[in-house]
C-alpha positions in Angstrom: 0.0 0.0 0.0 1.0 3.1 -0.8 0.9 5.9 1.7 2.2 9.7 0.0 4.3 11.6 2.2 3.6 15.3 3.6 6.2 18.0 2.7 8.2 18.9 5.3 7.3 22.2 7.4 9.1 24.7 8.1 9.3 23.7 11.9 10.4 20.3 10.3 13.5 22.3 8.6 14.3 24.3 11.9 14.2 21.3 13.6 16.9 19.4 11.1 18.8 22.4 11.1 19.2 22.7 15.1 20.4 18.9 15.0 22.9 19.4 12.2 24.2 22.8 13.6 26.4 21.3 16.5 27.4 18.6 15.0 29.2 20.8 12.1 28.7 24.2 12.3 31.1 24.5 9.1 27.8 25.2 7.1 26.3 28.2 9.5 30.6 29.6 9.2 30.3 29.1 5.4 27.3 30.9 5.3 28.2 33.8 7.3 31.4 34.5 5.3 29.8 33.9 1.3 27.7 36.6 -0.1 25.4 34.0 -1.9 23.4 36.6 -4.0 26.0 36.7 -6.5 24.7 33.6 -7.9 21.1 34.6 -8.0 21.1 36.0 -11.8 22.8 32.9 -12.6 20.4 30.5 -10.6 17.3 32.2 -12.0 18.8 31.7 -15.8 18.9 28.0 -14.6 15.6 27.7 -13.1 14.1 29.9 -16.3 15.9 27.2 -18.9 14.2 24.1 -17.5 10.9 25.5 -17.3 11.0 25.4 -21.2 
């Protein structure tokens, strides 16, 4: 039988996050030190091209 899975919540992603966090906080580090909208143009160029 067959039984579909809910999408995760946000509460479900906090909650992943805050078990991840101590074990490696090289990710939360990482995050504070790239400027990740640099990539946005190039992400939504992506995103636009599989649409098609």
């Amino acid at each position: 039988m067959f039984i579909p899975m809910s999408h995760p919540s946000f509460f479900d992603c906090e909650y992943q996050l805050d078990k991840i966090n101590p074990i490696n906080d090289f990710l939360c580090r990482l995050d504070e030190l790239m400027g990740w909208s640099v990539f946005l143009d190039l992400l939504n160029q992506v995103r636009s091209s599989e649409k098609k």
